[in-house]
N, C-alpha and C positions, 0 to 999 in steps of 0.2 A: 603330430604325425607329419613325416615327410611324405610324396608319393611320389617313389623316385623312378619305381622300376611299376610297370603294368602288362599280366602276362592273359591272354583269354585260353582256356582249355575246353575242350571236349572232355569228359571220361565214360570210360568205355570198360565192360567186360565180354567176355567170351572166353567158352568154358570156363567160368569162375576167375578167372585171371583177370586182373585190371590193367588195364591202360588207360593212361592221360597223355590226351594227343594235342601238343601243344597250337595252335590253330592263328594267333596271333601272339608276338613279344618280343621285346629289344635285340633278341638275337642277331647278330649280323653277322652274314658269311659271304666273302668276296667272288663272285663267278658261280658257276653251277659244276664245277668236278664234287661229284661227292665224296670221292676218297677224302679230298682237301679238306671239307666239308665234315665232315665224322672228324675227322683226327683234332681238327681247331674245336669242333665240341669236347673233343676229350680232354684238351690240355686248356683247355676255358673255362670261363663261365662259372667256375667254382660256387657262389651266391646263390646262381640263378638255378642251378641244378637241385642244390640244397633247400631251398625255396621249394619247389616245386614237388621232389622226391620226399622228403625227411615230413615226419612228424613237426610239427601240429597241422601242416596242410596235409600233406601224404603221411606215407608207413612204409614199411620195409618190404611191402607187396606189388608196392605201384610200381610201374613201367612205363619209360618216358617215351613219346613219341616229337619229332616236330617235322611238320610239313612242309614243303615247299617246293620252287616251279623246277622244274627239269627238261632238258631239248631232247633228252632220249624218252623220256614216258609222261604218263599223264599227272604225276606228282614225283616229288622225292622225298624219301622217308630216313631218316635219321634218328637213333637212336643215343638216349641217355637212361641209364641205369644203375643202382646201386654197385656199390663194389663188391666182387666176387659173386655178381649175381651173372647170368648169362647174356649176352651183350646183344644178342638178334634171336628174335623170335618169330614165328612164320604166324603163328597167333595174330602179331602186329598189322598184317597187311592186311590180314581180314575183319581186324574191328576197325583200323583208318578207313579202310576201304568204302565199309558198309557204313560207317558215322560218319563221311563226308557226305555219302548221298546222302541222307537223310536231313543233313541240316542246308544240303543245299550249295554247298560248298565245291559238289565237284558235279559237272554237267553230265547228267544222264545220257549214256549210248541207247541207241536203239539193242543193238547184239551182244551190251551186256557185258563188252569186254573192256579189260581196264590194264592199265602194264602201270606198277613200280618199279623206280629204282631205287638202290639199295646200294650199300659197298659189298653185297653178295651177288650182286648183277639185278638184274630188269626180272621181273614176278609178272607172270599174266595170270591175273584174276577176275574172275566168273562170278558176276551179282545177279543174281533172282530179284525182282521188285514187283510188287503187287499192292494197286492203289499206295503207289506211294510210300510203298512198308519196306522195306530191305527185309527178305524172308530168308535168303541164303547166300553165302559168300564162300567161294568154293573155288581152290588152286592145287596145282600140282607139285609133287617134292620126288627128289631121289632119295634111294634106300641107304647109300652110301655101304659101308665095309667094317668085315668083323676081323680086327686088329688081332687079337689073343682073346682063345675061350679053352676053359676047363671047368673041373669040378665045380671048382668057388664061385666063379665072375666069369662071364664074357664081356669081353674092351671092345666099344663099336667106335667107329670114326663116320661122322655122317655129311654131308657135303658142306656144310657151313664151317667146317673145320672143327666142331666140337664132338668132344669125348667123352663119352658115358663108359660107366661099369654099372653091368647087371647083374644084380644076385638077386639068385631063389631066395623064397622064405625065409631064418633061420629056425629054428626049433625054438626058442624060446619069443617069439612073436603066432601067436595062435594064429589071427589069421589080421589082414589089414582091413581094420574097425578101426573108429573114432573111440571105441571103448579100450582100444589098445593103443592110446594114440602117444601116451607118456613112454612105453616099453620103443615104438616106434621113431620118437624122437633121440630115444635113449642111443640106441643102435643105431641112428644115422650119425650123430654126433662123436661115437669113439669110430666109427666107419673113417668120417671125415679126415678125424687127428690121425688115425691109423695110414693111409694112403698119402698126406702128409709129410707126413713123419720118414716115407717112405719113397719122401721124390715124387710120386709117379704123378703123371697130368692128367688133368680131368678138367669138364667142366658141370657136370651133374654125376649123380649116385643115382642108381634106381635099384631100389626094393619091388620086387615084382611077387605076384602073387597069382599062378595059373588056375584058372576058375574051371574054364573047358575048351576044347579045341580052340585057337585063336581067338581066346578069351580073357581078359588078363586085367588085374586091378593091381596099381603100382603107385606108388610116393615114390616122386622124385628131391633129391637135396640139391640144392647148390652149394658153392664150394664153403660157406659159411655155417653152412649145416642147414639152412634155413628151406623151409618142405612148400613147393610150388600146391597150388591152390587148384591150379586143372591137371589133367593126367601129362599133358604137353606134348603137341605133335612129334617135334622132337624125339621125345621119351617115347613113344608110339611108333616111331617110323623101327628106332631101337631097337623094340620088341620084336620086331618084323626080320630085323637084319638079323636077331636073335635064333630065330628058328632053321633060318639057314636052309629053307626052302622057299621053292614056287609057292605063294597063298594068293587069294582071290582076296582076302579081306581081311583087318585083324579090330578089336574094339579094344578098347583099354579105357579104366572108368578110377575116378581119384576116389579118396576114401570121405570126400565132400560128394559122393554120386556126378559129379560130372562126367560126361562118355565122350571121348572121342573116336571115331569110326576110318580106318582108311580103306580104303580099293583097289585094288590093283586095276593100274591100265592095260585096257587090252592093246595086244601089238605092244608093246614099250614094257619088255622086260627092266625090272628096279625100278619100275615108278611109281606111284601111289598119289591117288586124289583124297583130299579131304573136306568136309562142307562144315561149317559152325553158320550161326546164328548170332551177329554182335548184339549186344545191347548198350545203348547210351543210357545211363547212370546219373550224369550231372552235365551241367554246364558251368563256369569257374570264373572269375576275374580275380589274381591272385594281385597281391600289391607288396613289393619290394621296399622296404621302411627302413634303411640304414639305422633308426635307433632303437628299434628291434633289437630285446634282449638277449632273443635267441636269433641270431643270425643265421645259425646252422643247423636250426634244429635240430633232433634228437631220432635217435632209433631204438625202440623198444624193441628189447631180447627175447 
């Protein structure tokens, strides 16, 4: 065994979604522009991505984070991701956030307030800490805009620059249960090739499923077909832009029972807070082996 490369990680979920926040590793990025910074992760690192993301360390679930110093905020956060999976997540900042306090990593404010950056701009985020516990992590998002709606699909565009299409029910999905979960994947998958097939841009599908007033249980896909594990703020903010009124609050819960909840800001028409709860999962020293048979690991379908 060589041990060429050595990476340390956090992993982290909230609402059911993983992240692995990269925390030390060979990474090198020249200056603090993040744009720079993001784009040199995208067209790099190919090994180390693969290393990290893919099967037999990771799965086709994990979300990469990596941390580092910033002169505009208190960190900077960078993202690496499967392909055709969704590139920035607002999830991100609240399990980094809350999993660096906790290990120590990032210095406790007395008021609790915390600012990332991002290639989406600078995030101020709001941590609850009790004896030392991160109890809640909790940021604000705009509702962004509803592109085209009818019958079939409404097309939201939401500030991160990503695009969903929401569909009702169809008739042949009873209702969104894990007992429907083959009929469910059925129908996201000819969805996928279908919108495909047909040009149009996206960066999720959402299947929604209205429970009761501002109440809503939804599978989101990515562009691979592949069904996100929390409801996704994102996919929530959606719903929101969906009803195409003033609301005070909307919840929206995966068909794994996780619930995300948003609020409307008073005073600040289209904005919406959200609070999760991260949890740290593991702690990681991954090791880069050039004679590693599987270099690139593998992604299970």
């Amino acid at each position: 065994m060589i041990l060429q490369k050595m990476f340390r990680t956090m992993d982290t979920q909230v609402f059911g979604e993983a992240y692995r926040i990269i925390v030390h590793s060979p990474f090198y990025f020249e200056g603090l522009d993040i744009q720079s910074n993001q784009k040199r992760l995208e067209s790099h690192f190919e090994a180390e991505k693969n290393l990290l993301l893919n099967e037999p360390r990771g799965h086709r679930g994990m979300n990469g984070c990596i941390v580092g110093p910033s002169a505009a905020a208190d960190f900077q956060l960078l993202f690496l991701h499967h392909q055709q999976a969704i590139d920035f997540k607002y999830e991100a900042l609240l399990a980094t956030t809350g999993g660096l306090l906790e290990i120590g990593h990032l210095q406790q404010k007395n008021d609790g307030q915390y600012t990332v950056e991002t290639v989406h701009g600078i995030w101020h985020v709001k941590v609850s800490v009790e004896q030392q516990e991160v109890t809640a992590v909790k940021m604000e998002v705009a509702e962004g805009k509803m592109l085209e709606s009818d019958l079939e699909a409404s097309y939201v565009e939401l500030p991160s620059g990503h695009r969903f299409y929401v569909y009702p029910l169809p008739t042949i999905i009873e209702s969104l249960q894990l007992g429907q979960l083959s009929e469910i994947m059925e129908w996201g998958a000819v969805k996928v090739k279908e919108l495909k097939s047909q040009r149009k841009a996206f960066d999720g599908i959402i299947l929604q499923e209205q429970l009761a007033d501002h109440e809503y249980r939804s599978v989101t896909f990515e562009q691979d077909g592949y069904i996100l594990r929390s409801p996704g703020i994102e996919s929530t903010i959606a719903l929101a832009v969906k009803e195409q009124r003033t609301i005070k609050s909307l919840s929206n819960q995966s068909i794994f029972e996780s619930k995300i909840e948003v609020q409307s800001v008073p005073g600040d028409r289209g904005i919406f807070s959200v609070e999760g709860v991260p949890y740290i999962t593991g702690s990681h020293e991954f090791i880069l082996d050039p004679e590693d048979p599987l270099p690139k690991g593998f992604i299970l379908a």
